[in-house]
C-alpha positions, -999 to 999 in steps of 0.1 A, spaced: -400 82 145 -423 107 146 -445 125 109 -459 162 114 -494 177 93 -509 207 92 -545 203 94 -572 229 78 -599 242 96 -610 268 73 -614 267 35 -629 232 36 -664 239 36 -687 270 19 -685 305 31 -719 313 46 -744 338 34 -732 366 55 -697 355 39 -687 347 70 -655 323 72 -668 286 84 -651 256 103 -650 223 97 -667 219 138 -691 192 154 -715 220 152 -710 221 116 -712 182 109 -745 175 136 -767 202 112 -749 195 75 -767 171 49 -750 138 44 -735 148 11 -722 183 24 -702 162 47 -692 136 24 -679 166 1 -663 183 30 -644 153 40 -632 143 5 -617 181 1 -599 181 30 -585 149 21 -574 165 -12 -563 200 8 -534 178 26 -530 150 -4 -495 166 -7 -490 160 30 -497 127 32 -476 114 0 -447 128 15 -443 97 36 -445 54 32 -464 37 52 -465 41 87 -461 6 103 -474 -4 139 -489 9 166 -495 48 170 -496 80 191 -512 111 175 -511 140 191 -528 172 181 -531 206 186 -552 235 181 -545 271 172 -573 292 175 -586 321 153 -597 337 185 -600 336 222 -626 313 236 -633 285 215 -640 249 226 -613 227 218 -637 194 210 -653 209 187 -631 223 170 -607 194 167 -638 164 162 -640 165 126 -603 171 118 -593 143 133 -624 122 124 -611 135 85 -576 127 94 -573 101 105 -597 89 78 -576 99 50 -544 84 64 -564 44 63 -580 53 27 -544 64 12 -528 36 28 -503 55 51 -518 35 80 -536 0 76 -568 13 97 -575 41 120 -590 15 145 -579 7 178 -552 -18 169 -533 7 148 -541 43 165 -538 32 203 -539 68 219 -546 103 207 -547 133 226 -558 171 220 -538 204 235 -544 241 228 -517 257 211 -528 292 218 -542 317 194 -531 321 160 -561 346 138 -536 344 109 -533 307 106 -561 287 129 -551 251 123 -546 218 140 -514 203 141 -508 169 140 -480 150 151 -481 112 151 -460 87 166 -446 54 162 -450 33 197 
């Protein structure tokens, strides 16, 4: 069996002074204040609440597998995907959908681009019972 999410990018965090749209990237989290990440994370987590209570729990061993659409050419895949899955899969253990996001329940995980998409930059996630 296999559960699909679509993951934000944008719209979690604070436009920037220049109004400028920002990303959730390791960039992002290496320069933010504890408490600007802690906020960020607990809004994503609300951004795809309805996403995750569309499904019981998720039982054994697992496969996620995501991938990223870009707002535009030339963007780095790692960090554009650290934090969303670091949020992810951190939302999926504190709802229960998964017991933990530690190695004994999430055995693999692997990252693809998807191409560009400037209307709708995202990450998908697919996840997948072993």
């Amino acid at each position: 069996m296999s559960y699909k999410f679509i993951l934000p990018i944008y719209g979690v965090i604070k436009k920037t002074k220049n109004n400028a749209n920002c990303a959730i990237t390791f960039n992002w989290s290496r320069a933010c204040h504890f408490r600007t990440y802690g906020s960020a994370k607990k809004k994503f987590k609300a951004m795809i609440e309805d996403q995750l209570s569309q499904f019981d729990k998720i039982d054994g061993q697992l496969k996620i597998k995501y991938t990223y659409y870009a707002a535009r050419k030339g963007t780095d895949l790692d960090n554009f995907t650290v934090c969303v899955i670091k949020f992810f899969q951190d939302a999926l253990s504190e709802v229960g959908l998964i017991e933990d996001d530690n190695v004994n329940f999430i055995i693999c995980s692997t990252q693809a681009y998807g191409g560009v998409d400037k209307e709708k930059p995202r990450v998908e996630a697919e996840i997948i019972q072993y």
